[in-house]
PyMOL Python script that loads the backbone (N, CA, C, O; Angstrom):
from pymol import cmd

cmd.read_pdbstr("""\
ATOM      1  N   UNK A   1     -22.138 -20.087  47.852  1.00  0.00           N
ATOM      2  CA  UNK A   1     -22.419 -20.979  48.947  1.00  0.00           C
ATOM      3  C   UNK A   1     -21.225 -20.996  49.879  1.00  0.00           C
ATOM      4  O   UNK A   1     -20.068 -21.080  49.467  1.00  0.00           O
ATOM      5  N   UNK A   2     -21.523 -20.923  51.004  1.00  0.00           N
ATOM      6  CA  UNK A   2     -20.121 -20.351  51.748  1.00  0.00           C
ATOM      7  C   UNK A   2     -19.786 -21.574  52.522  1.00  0.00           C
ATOM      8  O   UNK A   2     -20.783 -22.258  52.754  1.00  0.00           O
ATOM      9  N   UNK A   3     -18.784 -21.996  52.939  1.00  0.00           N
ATOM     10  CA  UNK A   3     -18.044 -23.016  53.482  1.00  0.00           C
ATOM     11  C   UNK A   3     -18.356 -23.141  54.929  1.00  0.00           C
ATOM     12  O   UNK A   3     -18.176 -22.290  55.801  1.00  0.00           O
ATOM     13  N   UNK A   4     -18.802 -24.221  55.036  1.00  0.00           N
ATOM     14  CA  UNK A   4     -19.239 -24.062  56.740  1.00  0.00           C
ATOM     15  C   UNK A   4     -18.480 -24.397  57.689  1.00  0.00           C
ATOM     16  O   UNK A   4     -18.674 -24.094  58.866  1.00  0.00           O
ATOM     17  N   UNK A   5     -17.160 -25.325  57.087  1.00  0.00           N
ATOM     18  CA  UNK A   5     -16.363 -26.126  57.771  1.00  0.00           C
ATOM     19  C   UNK A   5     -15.097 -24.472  58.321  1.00  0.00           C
ATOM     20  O   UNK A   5     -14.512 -23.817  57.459  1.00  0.00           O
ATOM     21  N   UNK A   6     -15.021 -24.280  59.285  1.00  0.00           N
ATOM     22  CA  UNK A   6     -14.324 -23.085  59.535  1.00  0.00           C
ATOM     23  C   UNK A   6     -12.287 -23.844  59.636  1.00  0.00           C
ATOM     24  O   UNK A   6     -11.849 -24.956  59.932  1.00  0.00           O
ATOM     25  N   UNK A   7     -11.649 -22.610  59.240  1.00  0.00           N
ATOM     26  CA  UNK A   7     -10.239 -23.272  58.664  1.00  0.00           C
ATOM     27  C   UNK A   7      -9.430 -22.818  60.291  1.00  0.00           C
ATOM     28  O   UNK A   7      -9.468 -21.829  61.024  1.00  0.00           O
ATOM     29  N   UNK A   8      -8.730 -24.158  60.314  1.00  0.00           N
ATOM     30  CA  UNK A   8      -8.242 -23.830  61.594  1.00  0.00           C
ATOM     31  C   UNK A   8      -6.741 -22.127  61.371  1.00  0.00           C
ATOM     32  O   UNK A   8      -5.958 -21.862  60.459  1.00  0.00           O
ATOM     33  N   UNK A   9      -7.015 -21.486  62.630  1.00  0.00           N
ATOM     34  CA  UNK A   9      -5.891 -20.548  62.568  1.00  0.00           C
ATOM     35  C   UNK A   9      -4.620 -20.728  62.214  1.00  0.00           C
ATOM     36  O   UNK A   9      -4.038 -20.204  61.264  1.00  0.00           O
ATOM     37  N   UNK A  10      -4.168 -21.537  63.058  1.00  0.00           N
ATOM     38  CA  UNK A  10      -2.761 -21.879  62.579  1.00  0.00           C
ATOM     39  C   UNK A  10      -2.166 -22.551  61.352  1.00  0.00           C
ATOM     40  O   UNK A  10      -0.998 -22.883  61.153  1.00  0.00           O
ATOM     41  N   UNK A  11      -3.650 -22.723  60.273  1.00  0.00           N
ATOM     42  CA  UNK A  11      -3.179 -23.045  58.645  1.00  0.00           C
ATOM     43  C   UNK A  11      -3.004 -21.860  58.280  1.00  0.00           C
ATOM     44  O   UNK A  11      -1.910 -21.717  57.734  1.00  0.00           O
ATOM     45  N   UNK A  12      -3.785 -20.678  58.364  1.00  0.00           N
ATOM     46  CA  UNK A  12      -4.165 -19.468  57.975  1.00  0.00           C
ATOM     47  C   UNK A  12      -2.779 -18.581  58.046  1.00  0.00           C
ATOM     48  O   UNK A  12      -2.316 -17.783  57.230  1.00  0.00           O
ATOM     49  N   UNK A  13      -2.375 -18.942  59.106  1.00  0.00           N
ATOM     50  CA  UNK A  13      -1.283 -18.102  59.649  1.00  0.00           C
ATOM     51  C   UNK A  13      -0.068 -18.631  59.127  1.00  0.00           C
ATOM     52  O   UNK A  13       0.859 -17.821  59.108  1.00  0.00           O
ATOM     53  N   UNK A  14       0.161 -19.708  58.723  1.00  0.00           N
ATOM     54  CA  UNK A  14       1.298 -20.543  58.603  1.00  0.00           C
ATOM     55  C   UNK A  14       1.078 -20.139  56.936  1.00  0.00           C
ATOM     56  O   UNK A  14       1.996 -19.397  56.587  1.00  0.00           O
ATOM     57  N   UNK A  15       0.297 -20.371  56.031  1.00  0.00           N
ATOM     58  CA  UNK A  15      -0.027 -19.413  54.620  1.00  0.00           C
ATOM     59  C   UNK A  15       0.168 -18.276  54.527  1.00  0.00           C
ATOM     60  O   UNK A  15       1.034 -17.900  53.738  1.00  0.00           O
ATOM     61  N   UNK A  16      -0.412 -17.535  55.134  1.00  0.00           N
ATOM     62  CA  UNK A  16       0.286 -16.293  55.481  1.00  0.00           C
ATOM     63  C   UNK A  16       1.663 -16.101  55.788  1.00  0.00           C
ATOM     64  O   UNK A  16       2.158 -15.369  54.931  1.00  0.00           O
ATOM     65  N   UNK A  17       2.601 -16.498  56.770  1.00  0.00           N
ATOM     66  CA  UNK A  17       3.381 -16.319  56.959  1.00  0.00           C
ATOM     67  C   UNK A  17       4.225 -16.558  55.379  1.00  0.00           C
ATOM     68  O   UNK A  17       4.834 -15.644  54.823  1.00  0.00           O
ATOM     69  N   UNK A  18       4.134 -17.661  54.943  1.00  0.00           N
ATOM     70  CA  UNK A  18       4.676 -18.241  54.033  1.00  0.00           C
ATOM     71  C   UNK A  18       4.448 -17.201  52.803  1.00  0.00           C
ATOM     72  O   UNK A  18       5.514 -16.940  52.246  1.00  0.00           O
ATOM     73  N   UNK A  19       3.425 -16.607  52.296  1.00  0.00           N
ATOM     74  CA  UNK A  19       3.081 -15.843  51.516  1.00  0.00           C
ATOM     75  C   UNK A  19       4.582 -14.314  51.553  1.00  0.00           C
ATOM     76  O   UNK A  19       5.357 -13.920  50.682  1.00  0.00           O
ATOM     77  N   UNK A  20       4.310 -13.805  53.315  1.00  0.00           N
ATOM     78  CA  UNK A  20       5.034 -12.914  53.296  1.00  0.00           C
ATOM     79  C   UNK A  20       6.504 -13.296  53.215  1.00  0.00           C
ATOM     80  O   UNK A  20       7.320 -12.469  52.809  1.00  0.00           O
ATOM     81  N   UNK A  21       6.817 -14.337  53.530  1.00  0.00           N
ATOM     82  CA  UNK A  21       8.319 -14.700  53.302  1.00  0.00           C
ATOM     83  C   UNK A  21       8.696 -14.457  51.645  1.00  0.00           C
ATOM     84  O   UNK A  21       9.595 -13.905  51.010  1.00  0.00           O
ATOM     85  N   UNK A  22       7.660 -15.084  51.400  1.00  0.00           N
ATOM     86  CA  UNK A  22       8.314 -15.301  49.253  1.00  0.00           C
ATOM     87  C   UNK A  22       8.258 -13.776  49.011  1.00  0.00           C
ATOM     88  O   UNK A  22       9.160 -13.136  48.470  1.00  0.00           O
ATOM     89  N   UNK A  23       7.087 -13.263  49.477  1.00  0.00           N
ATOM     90  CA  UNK A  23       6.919 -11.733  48.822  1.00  0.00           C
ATOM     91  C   UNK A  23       8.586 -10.964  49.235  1.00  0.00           C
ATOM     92  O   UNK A  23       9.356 -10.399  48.459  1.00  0.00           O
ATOM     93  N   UNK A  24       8.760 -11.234  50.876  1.00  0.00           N
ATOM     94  CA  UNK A  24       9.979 -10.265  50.940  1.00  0.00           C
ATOM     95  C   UNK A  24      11.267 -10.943  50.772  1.00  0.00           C
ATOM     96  O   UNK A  24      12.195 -10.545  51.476  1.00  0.00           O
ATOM     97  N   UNK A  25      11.512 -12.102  49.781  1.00  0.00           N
ATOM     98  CA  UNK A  25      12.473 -12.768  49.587  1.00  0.00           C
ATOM     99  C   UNK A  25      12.696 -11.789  47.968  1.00  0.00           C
ATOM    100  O   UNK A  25      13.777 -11.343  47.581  1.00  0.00           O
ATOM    101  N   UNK A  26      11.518 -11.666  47.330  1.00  0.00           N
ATOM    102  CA  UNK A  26      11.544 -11.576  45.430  1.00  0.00           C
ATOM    103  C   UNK A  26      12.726 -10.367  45.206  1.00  0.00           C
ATOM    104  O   UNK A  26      13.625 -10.493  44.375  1.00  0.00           O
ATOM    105  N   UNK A  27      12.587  -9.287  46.003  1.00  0.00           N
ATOM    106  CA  UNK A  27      13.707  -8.150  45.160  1.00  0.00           C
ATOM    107  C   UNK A  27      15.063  -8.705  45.863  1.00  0.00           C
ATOM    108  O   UNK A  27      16.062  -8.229  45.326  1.00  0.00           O
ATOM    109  N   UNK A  28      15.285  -9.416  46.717  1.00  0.00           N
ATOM    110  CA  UNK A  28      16.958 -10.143  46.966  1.00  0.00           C
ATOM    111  C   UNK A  28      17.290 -10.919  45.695  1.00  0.00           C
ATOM    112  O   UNK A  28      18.260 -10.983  44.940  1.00  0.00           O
ATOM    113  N   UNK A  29      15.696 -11.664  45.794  1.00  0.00           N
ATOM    114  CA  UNK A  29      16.274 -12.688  44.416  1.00  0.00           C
ATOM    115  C   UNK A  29      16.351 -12.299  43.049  1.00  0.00           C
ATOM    116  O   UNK A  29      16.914 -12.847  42.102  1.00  0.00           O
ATOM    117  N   UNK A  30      15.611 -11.141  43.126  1.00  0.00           N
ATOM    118  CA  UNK A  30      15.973 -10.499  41.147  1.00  0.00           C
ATOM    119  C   UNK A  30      17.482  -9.687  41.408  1.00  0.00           C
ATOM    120  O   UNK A  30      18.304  -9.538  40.503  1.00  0.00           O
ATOM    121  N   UNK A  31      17.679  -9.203  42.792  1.00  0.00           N
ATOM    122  CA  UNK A  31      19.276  -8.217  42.540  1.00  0.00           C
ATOM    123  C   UNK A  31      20.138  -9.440  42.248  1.00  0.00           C
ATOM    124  O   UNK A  31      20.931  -9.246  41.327  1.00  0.00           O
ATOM    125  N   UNK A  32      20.180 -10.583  42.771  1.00  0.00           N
ATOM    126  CA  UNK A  32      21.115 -11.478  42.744  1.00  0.00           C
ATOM    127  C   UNK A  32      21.169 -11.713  41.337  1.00  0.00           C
ATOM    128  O   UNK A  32      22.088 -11.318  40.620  1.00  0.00           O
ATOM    129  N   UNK A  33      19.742 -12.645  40.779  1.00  0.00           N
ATOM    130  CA  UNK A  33      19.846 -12.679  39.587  1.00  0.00           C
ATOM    131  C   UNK A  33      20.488 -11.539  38.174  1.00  0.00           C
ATOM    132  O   UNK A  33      21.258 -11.857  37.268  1.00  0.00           O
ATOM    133  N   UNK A  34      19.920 -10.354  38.400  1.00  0.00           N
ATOM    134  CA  UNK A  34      20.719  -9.064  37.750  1.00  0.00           C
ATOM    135  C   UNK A  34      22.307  -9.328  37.987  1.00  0.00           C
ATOM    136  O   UNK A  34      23.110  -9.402  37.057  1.00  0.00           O
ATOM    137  N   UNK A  35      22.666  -9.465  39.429  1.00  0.00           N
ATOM    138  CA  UNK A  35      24.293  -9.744  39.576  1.00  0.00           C
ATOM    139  C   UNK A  35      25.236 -10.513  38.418  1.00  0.00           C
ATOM    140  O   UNK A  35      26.260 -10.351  37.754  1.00  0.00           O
ATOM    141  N   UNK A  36      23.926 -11.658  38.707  1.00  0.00           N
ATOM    142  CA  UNK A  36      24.605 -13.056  38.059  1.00  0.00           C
ATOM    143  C   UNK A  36      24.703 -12.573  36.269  1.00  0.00           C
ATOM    144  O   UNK A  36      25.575 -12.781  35.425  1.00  0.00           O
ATOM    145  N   UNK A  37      24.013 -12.199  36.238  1.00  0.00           N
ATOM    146  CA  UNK A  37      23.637 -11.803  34.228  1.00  0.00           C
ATOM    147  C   UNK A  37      24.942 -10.407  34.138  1.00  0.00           C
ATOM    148  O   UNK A  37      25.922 -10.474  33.396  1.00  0.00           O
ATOM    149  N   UNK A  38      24.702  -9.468  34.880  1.00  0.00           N
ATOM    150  CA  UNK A  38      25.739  -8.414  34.590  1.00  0.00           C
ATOM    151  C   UNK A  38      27.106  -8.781  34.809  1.00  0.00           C
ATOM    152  O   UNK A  38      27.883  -8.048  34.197  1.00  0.00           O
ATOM    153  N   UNK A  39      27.718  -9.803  35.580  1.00  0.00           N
ATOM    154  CA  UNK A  39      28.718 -10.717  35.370  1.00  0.00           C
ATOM    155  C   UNK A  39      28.753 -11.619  34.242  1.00  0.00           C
ATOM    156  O   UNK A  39      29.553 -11.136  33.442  1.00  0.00           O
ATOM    157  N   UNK A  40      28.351 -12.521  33.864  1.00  0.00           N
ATOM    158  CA  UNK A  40      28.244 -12.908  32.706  1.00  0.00           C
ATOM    159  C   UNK A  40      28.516 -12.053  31.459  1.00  0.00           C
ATOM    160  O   UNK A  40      29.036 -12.515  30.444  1.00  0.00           O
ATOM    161  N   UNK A  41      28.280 -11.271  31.548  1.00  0.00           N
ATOM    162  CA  UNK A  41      28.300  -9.867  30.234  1.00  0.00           C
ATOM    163  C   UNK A  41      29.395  -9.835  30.310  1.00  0.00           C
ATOM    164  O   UNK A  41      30.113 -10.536  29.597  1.00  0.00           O
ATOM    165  N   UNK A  42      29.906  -8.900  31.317  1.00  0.00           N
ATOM    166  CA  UNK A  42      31.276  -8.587  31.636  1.00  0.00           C
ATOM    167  C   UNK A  42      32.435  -9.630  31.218  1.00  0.00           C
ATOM    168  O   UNK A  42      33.574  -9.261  30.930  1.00  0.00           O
ATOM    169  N   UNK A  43      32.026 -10.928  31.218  1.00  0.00           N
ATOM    170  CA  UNK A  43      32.746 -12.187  30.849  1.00  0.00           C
ATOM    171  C   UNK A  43      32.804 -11.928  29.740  1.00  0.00           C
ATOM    172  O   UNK A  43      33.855 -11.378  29.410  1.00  0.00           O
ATOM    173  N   UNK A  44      31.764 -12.172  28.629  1.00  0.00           N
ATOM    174  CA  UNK A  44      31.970 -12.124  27.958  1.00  0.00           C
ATOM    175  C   UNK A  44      32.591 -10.975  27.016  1.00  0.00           C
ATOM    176  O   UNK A  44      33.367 -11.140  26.075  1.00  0.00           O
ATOM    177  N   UNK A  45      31.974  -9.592  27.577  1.00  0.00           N
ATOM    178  CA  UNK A  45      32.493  -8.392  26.843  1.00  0.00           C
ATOM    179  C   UNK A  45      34.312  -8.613  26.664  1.00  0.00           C
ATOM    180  O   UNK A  45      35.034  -8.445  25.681  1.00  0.00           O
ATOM    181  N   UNK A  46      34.653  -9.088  28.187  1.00  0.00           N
ATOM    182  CA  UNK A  46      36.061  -9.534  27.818  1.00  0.00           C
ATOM    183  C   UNK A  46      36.763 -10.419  27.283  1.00  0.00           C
ATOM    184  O   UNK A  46      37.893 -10.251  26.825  1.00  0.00           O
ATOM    185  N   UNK A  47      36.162 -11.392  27.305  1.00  0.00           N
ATOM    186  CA  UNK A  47      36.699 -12.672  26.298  1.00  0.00           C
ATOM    187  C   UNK A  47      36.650 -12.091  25.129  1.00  0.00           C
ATOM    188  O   UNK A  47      37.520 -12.565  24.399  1.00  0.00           O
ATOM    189  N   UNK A  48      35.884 -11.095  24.505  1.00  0.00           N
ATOM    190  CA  UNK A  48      35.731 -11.144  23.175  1.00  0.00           C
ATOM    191  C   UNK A  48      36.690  -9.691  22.968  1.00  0.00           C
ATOM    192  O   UNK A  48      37.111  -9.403  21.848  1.00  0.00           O
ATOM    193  N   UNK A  49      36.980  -8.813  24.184  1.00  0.00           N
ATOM    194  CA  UNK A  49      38.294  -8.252  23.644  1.00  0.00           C
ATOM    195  C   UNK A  49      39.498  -9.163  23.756  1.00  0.00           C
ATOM    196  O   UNK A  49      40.187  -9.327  22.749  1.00  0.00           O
ATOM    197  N   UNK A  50      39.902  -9.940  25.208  1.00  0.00           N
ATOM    198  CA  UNK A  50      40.802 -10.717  24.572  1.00  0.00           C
ATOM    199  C   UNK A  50      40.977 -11.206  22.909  1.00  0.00           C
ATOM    200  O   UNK A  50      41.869 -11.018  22.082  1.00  0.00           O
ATOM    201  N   UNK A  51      39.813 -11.842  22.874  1.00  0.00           N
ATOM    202  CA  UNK A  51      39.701 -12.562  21.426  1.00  0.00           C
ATOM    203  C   UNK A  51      40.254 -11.331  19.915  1.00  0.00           C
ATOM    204  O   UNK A  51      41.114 -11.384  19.035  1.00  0.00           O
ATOM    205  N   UNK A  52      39.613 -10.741  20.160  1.00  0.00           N
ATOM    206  CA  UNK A  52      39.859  -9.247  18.587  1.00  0.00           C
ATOM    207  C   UNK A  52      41.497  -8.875  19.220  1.00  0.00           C
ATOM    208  O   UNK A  52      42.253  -8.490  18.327  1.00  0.00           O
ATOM    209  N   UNK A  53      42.060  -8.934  20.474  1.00  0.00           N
ATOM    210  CA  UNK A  53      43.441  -8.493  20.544  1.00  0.00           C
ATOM    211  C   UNK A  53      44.600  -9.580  19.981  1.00  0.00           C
ATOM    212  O   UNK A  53      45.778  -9.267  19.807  1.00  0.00           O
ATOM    213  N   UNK A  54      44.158 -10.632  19.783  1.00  0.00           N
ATOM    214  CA  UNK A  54      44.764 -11.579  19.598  1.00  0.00           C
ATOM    215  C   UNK A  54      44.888 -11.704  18.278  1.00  0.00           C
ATOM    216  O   UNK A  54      45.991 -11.913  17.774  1.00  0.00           O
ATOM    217  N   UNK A  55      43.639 -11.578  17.465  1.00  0.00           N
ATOM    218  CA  UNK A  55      43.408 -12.047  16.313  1.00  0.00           C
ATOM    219  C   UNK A  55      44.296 -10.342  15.903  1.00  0.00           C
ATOM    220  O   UNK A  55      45.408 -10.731  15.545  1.00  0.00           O
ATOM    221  N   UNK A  56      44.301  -9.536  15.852  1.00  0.00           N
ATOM    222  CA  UNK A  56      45.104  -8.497  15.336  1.00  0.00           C
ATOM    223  C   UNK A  56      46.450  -8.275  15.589  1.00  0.00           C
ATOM    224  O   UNK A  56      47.195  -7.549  14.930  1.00  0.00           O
ATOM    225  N   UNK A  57      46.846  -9.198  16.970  1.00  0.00           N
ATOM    226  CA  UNK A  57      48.269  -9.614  16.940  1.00  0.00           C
ATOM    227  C   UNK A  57      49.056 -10.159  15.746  1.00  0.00           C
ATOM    228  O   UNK A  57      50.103  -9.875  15.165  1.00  0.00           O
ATOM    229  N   UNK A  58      47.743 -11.386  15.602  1.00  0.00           N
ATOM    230  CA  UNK A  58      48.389 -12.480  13.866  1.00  0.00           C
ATOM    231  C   UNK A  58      48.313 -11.683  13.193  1.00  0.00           C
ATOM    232  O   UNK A  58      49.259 -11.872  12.428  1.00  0.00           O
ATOM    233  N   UNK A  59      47.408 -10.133  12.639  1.00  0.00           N
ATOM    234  CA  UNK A  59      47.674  -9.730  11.436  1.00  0.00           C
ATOM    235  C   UNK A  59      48.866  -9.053  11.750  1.00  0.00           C
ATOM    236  O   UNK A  59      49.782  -9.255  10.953  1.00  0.00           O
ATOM    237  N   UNK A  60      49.163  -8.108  12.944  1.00  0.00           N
ATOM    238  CA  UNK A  60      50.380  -7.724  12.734  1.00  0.00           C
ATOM    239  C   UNK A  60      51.564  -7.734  12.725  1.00  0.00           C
ATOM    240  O   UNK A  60      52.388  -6.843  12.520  1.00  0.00           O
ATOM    241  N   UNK A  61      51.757 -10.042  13.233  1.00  0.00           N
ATOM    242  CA  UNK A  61      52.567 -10.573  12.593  1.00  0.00           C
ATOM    243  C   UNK A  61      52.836 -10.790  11.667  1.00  0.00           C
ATOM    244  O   UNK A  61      54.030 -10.889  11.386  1.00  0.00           O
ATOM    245  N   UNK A  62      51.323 -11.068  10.235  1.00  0.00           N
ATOM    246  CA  UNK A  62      52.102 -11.409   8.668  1.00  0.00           C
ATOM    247  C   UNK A  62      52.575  -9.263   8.456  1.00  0.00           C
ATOM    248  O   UNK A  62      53.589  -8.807   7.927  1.00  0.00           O
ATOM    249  N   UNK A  63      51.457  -8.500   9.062  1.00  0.00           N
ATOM    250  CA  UNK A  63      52.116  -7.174   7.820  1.00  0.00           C
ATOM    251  C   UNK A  63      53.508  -6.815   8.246  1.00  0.00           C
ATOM    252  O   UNK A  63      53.920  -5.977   7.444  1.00  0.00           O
ATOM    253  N   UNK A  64      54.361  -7.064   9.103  1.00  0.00           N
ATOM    254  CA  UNK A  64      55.201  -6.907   9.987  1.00  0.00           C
ATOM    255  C   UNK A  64      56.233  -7.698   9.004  1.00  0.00           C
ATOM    256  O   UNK A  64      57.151  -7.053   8.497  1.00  0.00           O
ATOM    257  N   UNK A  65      56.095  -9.071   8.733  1.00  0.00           N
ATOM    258  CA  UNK A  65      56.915 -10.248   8.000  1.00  0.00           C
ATOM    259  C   UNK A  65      56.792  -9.725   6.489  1.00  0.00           C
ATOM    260  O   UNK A  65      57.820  -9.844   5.822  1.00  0.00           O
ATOM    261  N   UNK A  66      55.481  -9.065   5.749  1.00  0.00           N
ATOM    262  CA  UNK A  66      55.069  -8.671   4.352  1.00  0.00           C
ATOM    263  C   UNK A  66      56.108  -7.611   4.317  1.00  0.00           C
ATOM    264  O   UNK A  66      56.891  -7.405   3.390  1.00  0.00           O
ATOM    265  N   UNK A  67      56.016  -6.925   5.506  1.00  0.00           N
ATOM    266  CA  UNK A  67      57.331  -5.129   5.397  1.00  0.00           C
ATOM    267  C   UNK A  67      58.552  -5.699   5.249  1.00  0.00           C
ATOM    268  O   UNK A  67      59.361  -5.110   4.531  1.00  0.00           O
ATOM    269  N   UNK A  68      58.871  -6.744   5.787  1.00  0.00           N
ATOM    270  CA  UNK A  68      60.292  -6.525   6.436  1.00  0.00           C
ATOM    271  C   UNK A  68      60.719  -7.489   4.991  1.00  0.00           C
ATOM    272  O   UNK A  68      61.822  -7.701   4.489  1.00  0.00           O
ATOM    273  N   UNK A  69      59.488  -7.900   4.634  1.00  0.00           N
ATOM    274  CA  UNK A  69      59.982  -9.309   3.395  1.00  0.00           C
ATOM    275  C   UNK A  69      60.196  -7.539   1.932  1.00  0.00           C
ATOM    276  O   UNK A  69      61.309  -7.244   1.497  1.00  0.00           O
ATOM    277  N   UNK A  70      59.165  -6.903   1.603  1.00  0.00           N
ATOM    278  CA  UNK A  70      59.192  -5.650   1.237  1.00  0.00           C
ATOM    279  C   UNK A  70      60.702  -5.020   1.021  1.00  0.00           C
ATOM    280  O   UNK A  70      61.445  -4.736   0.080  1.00  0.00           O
ATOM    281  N   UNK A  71      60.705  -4.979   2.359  1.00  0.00           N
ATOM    282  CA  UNK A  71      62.045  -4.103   2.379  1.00  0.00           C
ATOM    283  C   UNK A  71      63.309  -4.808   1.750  1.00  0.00           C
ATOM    284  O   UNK A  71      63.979  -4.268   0.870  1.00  0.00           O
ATOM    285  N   UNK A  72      63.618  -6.213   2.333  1.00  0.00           N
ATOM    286  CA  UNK A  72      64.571  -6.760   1.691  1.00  0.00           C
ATOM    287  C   UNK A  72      64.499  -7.287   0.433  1.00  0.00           C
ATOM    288  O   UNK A  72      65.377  -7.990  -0.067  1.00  0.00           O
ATOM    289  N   UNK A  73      63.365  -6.932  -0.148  1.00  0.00           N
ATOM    290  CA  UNK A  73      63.984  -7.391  -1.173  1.00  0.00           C
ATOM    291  C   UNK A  73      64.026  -5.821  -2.399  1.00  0.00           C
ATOM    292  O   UNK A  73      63.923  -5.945  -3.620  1.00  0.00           O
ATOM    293  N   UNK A  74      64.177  -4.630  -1.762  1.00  0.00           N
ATOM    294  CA  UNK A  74      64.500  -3.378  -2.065  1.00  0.00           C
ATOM    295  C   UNK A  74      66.119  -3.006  -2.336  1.00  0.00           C
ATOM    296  O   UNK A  74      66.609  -2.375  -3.272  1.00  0.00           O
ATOM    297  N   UNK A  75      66.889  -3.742  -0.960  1.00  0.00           N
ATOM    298  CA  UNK A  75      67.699  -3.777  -0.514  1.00  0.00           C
ATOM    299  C   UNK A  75      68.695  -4.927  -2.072  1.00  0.00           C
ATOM    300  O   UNK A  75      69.759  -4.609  -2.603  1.00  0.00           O
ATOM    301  N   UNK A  76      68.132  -5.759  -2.278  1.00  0.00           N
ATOM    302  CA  UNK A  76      68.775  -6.948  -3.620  1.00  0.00           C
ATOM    303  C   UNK A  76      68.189  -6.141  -5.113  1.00  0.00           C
ATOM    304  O   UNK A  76      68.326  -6.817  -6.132  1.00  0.00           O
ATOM    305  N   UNK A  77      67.738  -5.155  -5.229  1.00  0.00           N
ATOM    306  CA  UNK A  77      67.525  -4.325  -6.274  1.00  0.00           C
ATOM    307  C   UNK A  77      68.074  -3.771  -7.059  1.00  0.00           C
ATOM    308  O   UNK A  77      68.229  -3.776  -8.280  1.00  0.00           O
ATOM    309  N   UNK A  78      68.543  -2.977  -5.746  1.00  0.00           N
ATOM    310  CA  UNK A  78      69.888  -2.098  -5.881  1.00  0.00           C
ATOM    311  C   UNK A  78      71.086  -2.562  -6.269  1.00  0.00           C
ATOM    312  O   UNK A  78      72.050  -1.800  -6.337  1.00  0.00           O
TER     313      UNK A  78
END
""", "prot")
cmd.dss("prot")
cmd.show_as("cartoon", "prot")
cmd.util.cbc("prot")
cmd.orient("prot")
């Protein structure tokens, strides 16, 4: 049953328009979004080498203190 009441133009057009705006807004807004996430990564990929460089610093402060403790007491042996 078809609508008899006819839709004025300038709704039609103003929907339309609006339609084509979102459509040619979507691939700005997924590169941005991709931006935002492949930064984030990058954050984190580095925090978490900071983090493992650090934590292998402390071990190679005790094996460093274990050698040198090692050695001297090589040295009271003798």
């Amino acid at each position: 049953m078809a609508d008899s009441t006819p839709v004025n133009a300038q709704i039609t057009d103003a929907v339309t328009q609006t339609n084509v705006k979102v459509v040619a807004e979507a691939p700005a807004q997924a590169i941005a979004a991709l931006y935002q996430v492949a930064s984030h990564s990058t954050g984190l990929a580095l925090q978490n080498a900071v983090h493992s460089q650090q934590a292998l610093n402390q071990i190679s402060s005790a094996v460093i203190s274990k050698a040198v403790g090692l050695i001297m007491a090589i040295g009271e042996k003798s």
